[in-house]
MARMARDO-374041 format. One record per atom (N, C-alpha, C, O): x, y, z. Coordinates in steps of 0.001 Angstrom, whole numbers, plus 524288, in hexadecimal, padded with zeros to 5 digits. Each point is the difference from the previous one (the first is absolute). Layout:
BEGIN
XYZ;...
//
This chain:
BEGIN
2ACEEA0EA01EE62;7FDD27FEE77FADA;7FB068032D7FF34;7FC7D7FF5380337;802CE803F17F908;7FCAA802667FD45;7FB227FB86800E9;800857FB50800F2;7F9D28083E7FE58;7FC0D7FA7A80120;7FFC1800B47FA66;800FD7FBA57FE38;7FE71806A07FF14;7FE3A8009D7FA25;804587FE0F7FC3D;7FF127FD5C7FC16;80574804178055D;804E97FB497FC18;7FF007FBD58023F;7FCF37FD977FD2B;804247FFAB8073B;7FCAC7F9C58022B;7F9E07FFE07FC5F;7FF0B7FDA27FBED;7FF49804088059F;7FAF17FD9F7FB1D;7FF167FE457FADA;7FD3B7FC9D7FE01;80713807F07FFD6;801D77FF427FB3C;8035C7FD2A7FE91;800057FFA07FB35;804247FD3480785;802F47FB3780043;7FD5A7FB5E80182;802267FBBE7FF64;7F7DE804C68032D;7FE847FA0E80076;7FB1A800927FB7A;7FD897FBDF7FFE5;800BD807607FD02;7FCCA7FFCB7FC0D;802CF7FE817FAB0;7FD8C7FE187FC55;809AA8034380374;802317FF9A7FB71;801027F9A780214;7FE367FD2A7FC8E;8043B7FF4880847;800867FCB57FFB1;7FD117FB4D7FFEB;801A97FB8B7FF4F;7F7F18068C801CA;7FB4D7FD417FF13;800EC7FDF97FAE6;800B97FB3F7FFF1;7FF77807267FB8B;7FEC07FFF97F977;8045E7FDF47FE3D;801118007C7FB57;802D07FC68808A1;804FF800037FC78;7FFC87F7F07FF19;7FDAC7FC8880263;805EB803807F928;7FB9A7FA447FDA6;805487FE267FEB4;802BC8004C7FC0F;7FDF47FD4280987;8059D7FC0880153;800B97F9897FA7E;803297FC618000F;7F7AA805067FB66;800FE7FB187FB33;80040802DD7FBCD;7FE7D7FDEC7FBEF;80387807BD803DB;7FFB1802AE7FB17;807908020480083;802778006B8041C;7FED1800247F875;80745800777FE31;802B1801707FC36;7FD147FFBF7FC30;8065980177802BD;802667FF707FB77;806187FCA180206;801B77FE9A80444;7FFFE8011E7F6DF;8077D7FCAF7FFC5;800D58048C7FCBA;7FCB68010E7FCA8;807CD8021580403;80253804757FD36;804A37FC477FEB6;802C87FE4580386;7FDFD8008D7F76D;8068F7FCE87FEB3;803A3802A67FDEF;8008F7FF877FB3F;802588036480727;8046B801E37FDB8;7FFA1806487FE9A;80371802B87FE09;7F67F7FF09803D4;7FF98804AA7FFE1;803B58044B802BB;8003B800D8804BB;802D4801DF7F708;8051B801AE800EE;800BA80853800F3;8038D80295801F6;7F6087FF707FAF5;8013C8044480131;7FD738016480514;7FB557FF23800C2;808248034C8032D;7FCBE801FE806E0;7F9B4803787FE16;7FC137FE3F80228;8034D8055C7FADC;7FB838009580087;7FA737FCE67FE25;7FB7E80045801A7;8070B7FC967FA07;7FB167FB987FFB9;800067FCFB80569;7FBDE8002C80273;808507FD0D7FFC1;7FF9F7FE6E803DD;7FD90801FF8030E;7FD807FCDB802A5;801B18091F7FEDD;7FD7A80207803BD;7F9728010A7FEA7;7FC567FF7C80313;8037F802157F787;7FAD67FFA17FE0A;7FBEE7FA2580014;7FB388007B8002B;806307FC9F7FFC2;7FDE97F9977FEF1;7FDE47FFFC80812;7FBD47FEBF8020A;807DB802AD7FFB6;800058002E80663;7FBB08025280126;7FCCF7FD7A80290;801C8808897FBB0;7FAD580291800A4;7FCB17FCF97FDE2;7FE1E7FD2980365;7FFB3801C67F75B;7FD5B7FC957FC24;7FD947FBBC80521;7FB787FF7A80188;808EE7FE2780018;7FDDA7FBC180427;7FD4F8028980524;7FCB37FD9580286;804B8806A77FE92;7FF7E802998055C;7F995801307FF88;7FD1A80016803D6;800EF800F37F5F3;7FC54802BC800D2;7FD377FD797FE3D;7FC0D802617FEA2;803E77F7EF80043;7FAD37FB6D80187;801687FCB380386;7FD717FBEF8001E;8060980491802FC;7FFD07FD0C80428;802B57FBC7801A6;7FFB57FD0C803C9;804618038F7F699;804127F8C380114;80271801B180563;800DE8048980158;8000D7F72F80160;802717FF578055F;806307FF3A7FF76;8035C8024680295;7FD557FA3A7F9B7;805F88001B7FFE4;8021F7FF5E7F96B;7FCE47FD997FD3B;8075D804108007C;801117FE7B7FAAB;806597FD1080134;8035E7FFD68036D;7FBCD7FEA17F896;805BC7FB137FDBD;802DB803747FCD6;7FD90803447FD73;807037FC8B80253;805917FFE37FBD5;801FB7FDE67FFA4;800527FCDE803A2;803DF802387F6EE;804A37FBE77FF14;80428806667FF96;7FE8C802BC7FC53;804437FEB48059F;8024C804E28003F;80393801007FA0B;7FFD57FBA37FDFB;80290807267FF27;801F4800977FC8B;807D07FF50800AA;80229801FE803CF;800477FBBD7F8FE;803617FC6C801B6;804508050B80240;803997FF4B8031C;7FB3E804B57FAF0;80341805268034B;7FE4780083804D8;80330800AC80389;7F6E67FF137FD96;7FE868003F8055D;7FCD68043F7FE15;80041802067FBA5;7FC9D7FF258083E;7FCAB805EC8004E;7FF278030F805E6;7FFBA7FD4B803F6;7FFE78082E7FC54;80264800BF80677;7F95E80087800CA;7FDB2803487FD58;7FF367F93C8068F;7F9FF7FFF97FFC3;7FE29804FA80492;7FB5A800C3800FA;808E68025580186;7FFF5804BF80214;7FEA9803F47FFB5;7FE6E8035980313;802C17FC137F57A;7FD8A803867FBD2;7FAAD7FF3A7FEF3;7FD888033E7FD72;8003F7F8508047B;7F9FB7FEC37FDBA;7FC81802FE80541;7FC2C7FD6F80161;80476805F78009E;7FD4E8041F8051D;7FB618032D7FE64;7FCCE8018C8033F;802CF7FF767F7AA;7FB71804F27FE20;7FCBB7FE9E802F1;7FF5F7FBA3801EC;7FD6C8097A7FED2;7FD657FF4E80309;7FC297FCA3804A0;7FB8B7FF1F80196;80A667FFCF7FF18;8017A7FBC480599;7FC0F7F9CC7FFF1;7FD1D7FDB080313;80576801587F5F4;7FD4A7F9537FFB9;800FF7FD9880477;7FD507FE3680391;807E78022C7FB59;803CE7FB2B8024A;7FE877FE9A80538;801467FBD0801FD;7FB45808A4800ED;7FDC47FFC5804F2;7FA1C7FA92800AC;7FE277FD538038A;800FE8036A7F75C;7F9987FC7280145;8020C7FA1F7FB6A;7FD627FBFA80056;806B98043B7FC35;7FF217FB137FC0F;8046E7FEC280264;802C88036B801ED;7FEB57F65D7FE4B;803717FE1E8020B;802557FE2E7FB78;7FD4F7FEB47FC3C;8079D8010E803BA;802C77FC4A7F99C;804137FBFA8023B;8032380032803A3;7FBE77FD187F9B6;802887F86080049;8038C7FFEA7FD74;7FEC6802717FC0B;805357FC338039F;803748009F7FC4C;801A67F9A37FEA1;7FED67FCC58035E;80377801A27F878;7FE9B7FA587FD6A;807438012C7FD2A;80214803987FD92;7FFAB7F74680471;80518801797FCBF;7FE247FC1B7FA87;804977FEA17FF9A;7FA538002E7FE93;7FBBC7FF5C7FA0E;7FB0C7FDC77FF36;7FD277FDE480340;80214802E37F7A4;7FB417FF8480036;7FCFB7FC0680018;7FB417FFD5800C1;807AD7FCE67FE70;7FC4D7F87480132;80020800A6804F4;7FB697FF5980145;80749801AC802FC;7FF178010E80556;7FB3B801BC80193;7FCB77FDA380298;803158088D7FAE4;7FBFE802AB801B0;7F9AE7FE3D7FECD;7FBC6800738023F;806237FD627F910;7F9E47FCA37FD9C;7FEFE7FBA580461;7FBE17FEEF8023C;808907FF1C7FE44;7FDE17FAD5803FD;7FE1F800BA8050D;7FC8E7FD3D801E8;805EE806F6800B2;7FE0E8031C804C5;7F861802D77FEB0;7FC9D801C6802EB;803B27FD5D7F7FF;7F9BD8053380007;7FE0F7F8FE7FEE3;7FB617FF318010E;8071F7FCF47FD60;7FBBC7FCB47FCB9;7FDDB7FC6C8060C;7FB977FE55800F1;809188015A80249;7FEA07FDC5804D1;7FA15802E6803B6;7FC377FE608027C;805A6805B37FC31;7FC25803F5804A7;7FA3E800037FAD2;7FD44803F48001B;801907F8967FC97;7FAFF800ED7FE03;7FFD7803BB7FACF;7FBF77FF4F7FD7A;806C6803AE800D3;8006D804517FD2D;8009F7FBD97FA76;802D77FC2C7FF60;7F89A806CC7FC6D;80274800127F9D9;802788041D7FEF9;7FF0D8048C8013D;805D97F8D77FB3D;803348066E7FD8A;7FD597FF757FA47;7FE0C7FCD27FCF8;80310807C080396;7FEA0804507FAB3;80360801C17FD02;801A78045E80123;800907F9017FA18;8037D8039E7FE9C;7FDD2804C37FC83;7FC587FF657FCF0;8061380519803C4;7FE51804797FC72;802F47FFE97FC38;8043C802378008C;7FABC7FB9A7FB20;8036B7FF5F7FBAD;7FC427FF697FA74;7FC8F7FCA87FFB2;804668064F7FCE4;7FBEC7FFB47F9DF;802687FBFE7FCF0;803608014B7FCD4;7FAFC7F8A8803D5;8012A7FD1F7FD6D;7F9477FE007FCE1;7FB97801458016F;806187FB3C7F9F4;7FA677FDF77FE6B;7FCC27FDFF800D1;7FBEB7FFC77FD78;8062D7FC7B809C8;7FD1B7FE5F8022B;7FEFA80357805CA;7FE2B7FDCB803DC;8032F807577FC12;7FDE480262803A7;7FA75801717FEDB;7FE15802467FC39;7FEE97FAEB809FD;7FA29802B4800C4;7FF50805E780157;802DC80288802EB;7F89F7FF537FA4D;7FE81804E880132;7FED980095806A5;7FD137FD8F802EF;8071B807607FE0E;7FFD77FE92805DC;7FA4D8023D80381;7FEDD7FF90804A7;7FE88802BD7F736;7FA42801AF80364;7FDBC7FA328020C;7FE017FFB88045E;8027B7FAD67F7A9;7FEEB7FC907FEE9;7FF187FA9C8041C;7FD057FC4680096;8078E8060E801A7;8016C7FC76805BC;7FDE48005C80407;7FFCD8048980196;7FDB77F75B801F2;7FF4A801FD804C2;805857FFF8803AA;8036C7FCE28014E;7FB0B809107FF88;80365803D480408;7FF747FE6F804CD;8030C801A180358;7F99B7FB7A7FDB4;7FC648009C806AD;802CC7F9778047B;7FF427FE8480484;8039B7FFB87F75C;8044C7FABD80129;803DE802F2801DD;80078804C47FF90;802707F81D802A3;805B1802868023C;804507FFB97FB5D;801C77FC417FD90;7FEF1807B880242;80375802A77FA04;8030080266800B6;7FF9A803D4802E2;805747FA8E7FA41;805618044E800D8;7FF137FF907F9F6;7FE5B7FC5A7FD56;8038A8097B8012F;800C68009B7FB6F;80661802387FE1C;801648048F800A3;800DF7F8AA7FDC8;807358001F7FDA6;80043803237FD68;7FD048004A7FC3D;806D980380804C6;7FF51804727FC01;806C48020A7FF3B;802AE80162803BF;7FF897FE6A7F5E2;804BD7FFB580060;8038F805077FFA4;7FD7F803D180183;806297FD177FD64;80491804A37FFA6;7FD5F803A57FB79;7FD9A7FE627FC29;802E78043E80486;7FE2B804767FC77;802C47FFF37F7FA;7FE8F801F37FBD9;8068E7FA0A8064D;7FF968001B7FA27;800FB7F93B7FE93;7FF137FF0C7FB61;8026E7FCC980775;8021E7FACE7FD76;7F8F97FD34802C6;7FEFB7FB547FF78;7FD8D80810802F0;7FBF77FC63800F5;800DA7FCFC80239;804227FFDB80275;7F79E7FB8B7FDBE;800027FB5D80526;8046F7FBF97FB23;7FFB47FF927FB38;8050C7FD81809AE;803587FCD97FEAD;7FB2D7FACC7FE31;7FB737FEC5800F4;808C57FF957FC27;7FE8C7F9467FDC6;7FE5C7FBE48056B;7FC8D7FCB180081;80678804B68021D;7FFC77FE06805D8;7F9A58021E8017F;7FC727FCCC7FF84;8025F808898023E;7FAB88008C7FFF0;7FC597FCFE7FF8C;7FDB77FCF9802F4;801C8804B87F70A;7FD147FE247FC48;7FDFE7F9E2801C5;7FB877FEB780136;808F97FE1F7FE90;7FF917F9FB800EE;7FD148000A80550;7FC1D7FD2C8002A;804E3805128036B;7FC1A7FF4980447;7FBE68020A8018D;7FDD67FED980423;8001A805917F798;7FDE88023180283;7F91F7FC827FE07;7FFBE7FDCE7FBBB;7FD4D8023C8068E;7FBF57FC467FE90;7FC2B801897FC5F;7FC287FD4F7FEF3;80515808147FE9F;7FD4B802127FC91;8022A806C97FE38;8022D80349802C1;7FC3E7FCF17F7E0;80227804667FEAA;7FB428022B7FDB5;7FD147FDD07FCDF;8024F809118060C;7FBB6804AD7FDE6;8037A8041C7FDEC;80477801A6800AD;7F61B7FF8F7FB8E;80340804FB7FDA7;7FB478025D7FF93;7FB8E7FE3380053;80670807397FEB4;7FC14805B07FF89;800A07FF6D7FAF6;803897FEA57FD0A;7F5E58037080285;7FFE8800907F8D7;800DF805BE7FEDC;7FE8B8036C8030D;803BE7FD817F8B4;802B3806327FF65;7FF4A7FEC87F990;801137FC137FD70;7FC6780989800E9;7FED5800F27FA67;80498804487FD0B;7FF3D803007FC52;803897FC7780565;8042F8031D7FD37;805A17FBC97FF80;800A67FB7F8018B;802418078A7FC1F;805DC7FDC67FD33;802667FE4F80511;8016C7FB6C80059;7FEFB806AE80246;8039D7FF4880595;7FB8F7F9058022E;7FB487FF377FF82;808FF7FD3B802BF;7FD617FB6F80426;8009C7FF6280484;7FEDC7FC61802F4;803A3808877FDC4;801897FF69806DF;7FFC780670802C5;80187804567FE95;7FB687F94D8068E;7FFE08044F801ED;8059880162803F1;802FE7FC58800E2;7FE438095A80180;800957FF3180419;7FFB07FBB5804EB;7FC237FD40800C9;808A5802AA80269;7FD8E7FABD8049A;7FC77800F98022F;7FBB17FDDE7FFD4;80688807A080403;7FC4C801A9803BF;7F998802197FC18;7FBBA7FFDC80231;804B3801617F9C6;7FA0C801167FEEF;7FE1A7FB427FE4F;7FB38800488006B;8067D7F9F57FD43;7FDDD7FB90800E7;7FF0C7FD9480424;7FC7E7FCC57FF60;8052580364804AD;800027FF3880415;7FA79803978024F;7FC4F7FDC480220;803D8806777FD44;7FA998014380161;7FC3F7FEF37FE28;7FC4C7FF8D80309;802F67FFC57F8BC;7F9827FE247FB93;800B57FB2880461;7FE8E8006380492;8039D7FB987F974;7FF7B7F988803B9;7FD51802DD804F3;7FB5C801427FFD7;807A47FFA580450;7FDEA7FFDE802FB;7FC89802E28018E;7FE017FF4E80452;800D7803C37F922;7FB848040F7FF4F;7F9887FC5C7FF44;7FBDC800BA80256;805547FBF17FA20;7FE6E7FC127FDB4;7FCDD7FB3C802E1;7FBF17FD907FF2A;809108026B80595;7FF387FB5980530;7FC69802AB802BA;7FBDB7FE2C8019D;805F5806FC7FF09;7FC5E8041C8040B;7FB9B7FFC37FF32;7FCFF7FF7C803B8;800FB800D57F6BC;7FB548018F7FE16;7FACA7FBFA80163;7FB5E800D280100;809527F8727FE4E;7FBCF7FA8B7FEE3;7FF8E7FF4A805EA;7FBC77FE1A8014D;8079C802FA802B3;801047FFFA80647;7FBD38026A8030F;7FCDB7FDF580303;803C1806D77FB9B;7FA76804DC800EA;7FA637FBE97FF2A;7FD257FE8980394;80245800347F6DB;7FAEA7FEDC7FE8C;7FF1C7FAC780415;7FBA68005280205;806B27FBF27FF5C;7FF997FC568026E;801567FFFC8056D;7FF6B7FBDE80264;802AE809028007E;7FE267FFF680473;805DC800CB8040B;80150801AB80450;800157FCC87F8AC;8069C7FEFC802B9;801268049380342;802E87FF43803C2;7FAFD8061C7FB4B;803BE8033E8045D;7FB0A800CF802EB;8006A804828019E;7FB077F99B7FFFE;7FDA38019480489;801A07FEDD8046A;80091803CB802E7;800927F7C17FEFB;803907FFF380369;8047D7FC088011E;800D67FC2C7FD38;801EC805178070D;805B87FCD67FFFA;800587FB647FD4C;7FCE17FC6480099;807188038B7FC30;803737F9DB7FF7E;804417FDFA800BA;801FF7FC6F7FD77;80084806F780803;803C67FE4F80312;7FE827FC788051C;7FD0E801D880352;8044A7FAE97FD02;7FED77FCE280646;8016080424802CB;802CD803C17FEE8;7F9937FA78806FA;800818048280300;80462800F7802FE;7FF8B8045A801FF;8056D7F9107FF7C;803E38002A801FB;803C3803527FC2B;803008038080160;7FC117FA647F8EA;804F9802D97FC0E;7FCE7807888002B;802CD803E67FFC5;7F8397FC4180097;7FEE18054F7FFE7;7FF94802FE80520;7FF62804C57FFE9;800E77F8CE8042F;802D78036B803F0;805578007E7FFF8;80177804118021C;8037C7F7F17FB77;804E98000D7FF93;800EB804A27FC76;803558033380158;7FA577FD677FABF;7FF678033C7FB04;7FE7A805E480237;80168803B47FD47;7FC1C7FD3B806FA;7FC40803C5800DF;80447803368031A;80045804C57FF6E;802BB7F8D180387;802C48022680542;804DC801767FCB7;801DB8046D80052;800857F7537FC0C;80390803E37FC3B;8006A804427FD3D;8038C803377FF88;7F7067FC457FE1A;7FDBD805047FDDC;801EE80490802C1;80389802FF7FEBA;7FA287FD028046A;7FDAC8034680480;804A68018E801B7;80190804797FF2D;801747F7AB803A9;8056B8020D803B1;804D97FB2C7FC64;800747FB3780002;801C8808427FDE0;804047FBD47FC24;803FA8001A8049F;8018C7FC1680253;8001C809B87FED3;804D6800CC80341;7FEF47FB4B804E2;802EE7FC377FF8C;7FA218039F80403;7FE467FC2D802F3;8008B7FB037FF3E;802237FC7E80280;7FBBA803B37F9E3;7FE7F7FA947FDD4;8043E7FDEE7FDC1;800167FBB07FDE0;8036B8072D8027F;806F17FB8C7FE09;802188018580438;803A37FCDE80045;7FCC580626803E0;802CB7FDB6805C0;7FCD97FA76802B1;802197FC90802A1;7F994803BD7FC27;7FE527FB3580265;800ED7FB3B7FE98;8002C7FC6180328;800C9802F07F618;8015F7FCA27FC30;8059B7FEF48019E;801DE7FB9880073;801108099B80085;807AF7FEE0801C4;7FFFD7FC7C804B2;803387FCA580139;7F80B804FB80162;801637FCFA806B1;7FB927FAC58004B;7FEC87FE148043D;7FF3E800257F716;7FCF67FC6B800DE;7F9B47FF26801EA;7FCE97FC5280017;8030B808C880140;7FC448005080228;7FA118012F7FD90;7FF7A802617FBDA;7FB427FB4F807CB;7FABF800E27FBA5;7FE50807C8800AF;8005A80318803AA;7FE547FD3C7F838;7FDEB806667FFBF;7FB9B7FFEF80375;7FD047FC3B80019;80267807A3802B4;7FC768018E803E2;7F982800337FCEA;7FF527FF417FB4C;7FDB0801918076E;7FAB47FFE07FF48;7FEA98062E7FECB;801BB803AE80292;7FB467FCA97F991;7FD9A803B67FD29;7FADE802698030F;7FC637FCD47FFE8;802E9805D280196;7F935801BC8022A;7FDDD802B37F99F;802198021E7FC3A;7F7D77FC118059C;7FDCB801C87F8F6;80074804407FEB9;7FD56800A57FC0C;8069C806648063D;80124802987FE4A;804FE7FF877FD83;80199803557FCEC;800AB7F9128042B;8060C8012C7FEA4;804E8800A7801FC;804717FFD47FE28;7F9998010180643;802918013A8069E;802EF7F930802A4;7FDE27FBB380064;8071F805EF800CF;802237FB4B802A8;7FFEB7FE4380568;8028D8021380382;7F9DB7F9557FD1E;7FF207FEDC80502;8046B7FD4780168;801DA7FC167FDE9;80095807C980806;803767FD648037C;7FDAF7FCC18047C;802E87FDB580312;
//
């Protein structure tokens, strides 16, 4: 292991903010899918949710520049499921949806554990959603058009989270327990490894603070 890619994998997994998310429902084209993936990669969500699209989507395709390596995705066979899974673990959802009672999403505090629902590029978040989701934001937009792009709504929000996160402190340092960020660290680091050990049961070896595997 490189000492300088190891450094740079425990400085990106320092900042990464295991109560920040999205629920993608039904998001059906592969490159938004893959775009929303970066969006998350590059403030730091740890893992994102889907309800998959009823054709399926091949998430093989979601690789650009090798997300799929650092965001983990959950997959939810629907979406009252997936809400109940984020509502258990602490999380408010967000729906991204321009209704009359959507809050201005600068508006919210971001700095709570927040998934924000964000729907198919053209039928939006289902009725189902909607009903669970514990609140609905919308972007204010001064032109004819009310909807953005996913993946570029998806970035303002969490751009958004990033911004109120920063000011309050959140990425100075870890908010992984220290067991899940050495589990996290050694995958990083050695994936290939790190799923023969997973096939045979076994715990991943010990890290020395370069990066190097102590036998």
């Amino acid at each position: 292991m490189n000492p300088e890619r190891f450094n740079r994998i425990q400085e990106v997994l320092l900042r990464r903010q295991p109560d920040l998310t999205v629920l993608m429902e039904r998001v059906n084209k592969t490159h938004n899918f893959s775009a929303i993936l970066r969006n998350c990669d590059a403030v730091g969500v740890l893992k994102v949710h889907a309800v998959l699209p009823e054709k399926g989507i091949d998430l093989h395709h979601h690789t650009a520049a090798g997300t799929s390596k650092w965001v983990q995705v959950q997959v939810h066979p629907t979406v009252d499921e997936a809400v109940e899974v984020l509502h258990s673990s602490g999380f408010k959802v967000l729906a991204a949806h321009p209704t009359d009672q959507a809050l201005d999403y600068r508006e919210v505090d971001l700095t709570q554990p927040v998934a924000f629902m964000l729907g198919a590029e053209l039928l939006g978040i289902s009725e189902a959603g909607l009903s669970a989701a514990d609140q609905a934001v919308g972007i204010p937009m001064a032109g004819m058009v009310r909807s953005l792009n996913v993946s570029v709504a998806a970035a303002l929000l969490l751009f958004e989270a990033f911004r109120q996160r920063e000011a309050a402190g959140l990425y100075r340092e870890s908010r992984l327990e220290s067991a899940e960020f050495q589990r996290l660290l050694f995958e990083w680091a050695y994936p290939e490894i790190a799923e023969v050990h997973r096939s045979r049961g076994q715990p991943y070896p010990e890290l020395s603070p370069e990066g190097e595997i102590r036998i």
